[in-house]
N, C-alpha and C positions, 0 to 999 in steps of 0.2 A: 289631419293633413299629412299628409306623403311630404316628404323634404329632398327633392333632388339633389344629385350633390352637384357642386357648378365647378373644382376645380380639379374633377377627374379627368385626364389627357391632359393636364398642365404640370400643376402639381406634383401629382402622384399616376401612375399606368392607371389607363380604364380598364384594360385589358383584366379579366379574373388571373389567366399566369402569369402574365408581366406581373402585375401588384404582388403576386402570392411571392413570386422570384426574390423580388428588390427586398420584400420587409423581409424574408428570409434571410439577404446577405445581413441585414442591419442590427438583427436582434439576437439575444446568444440566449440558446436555449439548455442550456446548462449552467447558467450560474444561478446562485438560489436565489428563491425568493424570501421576499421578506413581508412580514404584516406592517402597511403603509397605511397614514389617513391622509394622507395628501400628496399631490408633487407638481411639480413646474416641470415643465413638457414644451419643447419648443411647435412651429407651425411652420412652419415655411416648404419651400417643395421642398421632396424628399432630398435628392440629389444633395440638397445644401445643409440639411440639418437631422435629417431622417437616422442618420446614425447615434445622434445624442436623442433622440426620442425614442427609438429602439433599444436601447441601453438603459435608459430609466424603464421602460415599461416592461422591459422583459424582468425586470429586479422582483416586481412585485406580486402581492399573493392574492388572484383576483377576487375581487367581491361580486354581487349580483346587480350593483347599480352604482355606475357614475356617475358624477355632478361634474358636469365639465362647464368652465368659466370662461369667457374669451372676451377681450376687447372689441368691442368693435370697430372694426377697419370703415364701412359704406357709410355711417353718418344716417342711414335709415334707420327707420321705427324709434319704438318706445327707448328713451335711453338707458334704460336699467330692465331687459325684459327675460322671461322666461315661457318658455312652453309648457305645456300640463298635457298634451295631446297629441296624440299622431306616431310617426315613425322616421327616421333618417335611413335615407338609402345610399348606400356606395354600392363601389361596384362586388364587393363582396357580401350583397343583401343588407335588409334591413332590420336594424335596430331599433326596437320599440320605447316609448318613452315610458318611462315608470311614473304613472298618471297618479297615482296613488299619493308617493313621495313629493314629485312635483306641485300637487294639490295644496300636499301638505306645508309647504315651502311658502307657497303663493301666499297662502292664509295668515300664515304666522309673519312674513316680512312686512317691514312698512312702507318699502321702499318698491319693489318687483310687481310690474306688472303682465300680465301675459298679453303677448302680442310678437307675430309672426315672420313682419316682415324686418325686424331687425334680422334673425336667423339666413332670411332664403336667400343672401348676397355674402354673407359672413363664411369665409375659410376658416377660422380661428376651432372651429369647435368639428368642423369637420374631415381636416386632416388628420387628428387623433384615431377617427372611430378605425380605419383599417386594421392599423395597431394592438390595438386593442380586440377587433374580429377575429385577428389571423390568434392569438392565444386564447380566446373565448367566443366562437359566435353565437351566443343564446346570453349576453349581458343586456342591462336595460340604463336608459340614460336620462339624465334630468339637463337639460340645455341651459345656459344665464349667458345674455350677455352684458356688459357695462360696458358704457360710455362715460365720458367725463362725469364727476358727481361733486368730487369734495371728500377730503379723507375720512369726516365723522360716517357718512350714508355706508362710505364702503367697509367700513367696523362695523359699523350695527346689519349690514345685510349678513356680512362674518357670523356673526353673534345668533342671528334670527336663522339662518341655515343650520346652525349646531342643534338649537332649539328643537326644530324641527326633525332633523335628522336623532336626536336622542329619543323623541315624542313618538317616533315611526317604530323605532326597535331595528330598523331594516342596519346593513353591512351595507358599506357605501366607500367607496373611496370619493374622493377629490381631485379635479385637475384642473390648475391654473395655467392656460394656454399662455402663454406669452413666446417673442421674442426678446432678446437683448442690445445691445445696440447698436443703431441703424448707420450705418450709408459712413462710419469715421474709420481713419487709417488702423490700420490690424495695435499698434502699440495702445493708442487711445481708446480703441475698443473696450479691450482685454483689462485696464488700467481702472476705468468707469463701471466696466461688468462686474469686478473682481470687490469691486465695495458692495454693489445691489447685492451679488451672493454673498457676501457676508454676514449682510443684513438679516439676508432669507433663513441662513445656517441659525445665527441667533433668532432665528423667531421672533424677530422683534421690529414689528409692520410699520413703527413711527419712526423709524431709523431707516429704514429702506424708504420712505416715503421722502422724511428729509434729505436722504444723498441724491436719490433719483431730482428734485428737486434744487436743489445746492449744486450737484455737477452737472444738469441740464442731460437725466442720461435716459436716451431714446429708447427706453425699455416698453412696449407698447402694450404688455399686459399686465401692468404695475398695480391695476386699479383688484383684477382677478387675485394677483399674489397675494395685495392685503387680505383680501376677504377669505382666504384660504386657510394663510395664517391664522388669521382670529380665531375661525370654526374651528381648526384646527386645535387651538390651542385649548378651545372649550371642548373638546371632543378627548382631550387626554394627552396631544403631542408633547413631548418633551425633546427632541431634538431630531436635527435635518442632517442629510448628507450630501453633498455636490456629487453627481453619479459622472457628471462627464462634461465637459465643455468644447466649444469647438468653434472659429468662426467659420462663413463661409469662401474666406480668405486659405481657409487648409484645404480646401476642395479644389477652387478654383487656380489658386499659387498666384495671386491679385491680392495685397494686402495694401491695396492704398484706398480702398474703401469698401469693407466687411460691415457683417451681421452678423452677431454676437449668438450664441445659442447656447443654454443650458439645463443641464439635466437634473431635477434636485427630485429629492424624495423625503418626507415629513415624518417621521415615525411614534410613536406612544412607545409607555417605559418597557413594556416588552419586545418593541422592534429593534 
């Protein structure tokens, strides 16, 4: 299956030079990179949050295959699903899925089914790939998304993706699509964000689970961040950095009801 993208001309320019333009101002092509296994990556149009997803992504040292994680926003398909097959198209060509890895994923989780139409509506996974084109166009990617589950499923998909991914031999980074929090006044935002990244910096996915839950904080890809974390942790991470935060109250100069956005990056004892 060919995977259209549905939020090009909204989101992000359809246009090849508009797009090539924008992610240009956003990303800095001179600061170093780092050896990453993971990071949170916000989603949202560029315009609002494209400059903290530019800033995480340009940090890192790429590998040959993403795992990108997203919430699901439409409430379609399978609620825990991934692709094994096909390609995602932007306007800056298509990226193939790594059938291989993905396979391997499917196999080994207890939880992940394949199935399609959760993806063909879902922005979460698809606002990344430009990003990530404009510094690599020849990467390959494994899609997941989660819906609501229950915090044990999203540990053990954690857990069964490292599995897999050690089982492959393959260089894989991780990306847990999330925003931060939704639709509250710039102080409340900022206040409620600043414990979840806490959380995320400690690595420590039953603490991020409980605040997000304890302070009711509209973090929409909370369920992606645990599952990130866990792999992550079984994959070697020993500690995170906050690359940048920002809401969409510094863009617009509207701080009486923002969306929180952050930049984090996962690293092992060598990053």
């Amino acid at each position: 299956m060919i995977r259209n993208p549905v939020v090009a001309g909204q989101f992000y320019p359809a246009s090849v030079s508009q797009l090539k333009a924008m992610i240009e101002g956003m990303v800095d092509e001179k600061v170093k990179k780092e050896e990453v296994i993971g990071l949170i990556s916000p989603h949202a149009g560029y315009i609002y949050s494209g400059p903290v997803a530019g800033a995480v992504i340009s940090r890192i040292r790429f590998k040959d295959t993403f795992i990108i994680i997203g919430p699901n926003h439409t409430g379609s398909g399978k609620p825990l699903s991934i692709l094994t097959q096909g390609a995602w198209k932007t306007p800056l060509g298509e990226v193939e899925i790594d059938s291989e890895l993905g396979k391997q994923i499917l196999a080994t989780s207890s939880y992940l089914q394949e199935d399609k139409t959760a993806h063909l509506y879902e922005h979460s996974i698809e606002v990344q790939l430009p990003f990530l084109q404009y510094f690599k166009p020849d990467f390959k990617l494994v899609p997941i998304v989660l819906a609501y589950a229950g915090s044990a499923i999203y540990k053990e998909i954690g857990k069964k993706l490292a599995k897999a991914v050690k089982g492959s031999g393959k260089r894989v980074v991780m990306i847990a699509s999330s925003d931060m929090t939704h639709y509250e006044p710039q102080e409340s935002a900022k206040k409620k964000d600043t414990k979840a990244i806490e959380a995320i910096l400690d690595l420590n996915e039953d603490e991020l689970l409980k605040r997000v839950d304890e302070l009711n904080i509209s973090m929409c890809g909370y369920a992606p961040a645990v599952s990130v974390i866990v792999a992550a942790k079984e994959l070697g991470a020993t500690g995170a950095e906050l690359v940048k935060y920002q809401t969409s109250g510094d863009v617009t100069g509207d701080y009486s009801s923002v969306v929180g956005y952050a930049g984090i990056i996962i690293k092992g004892g060598g990053g």
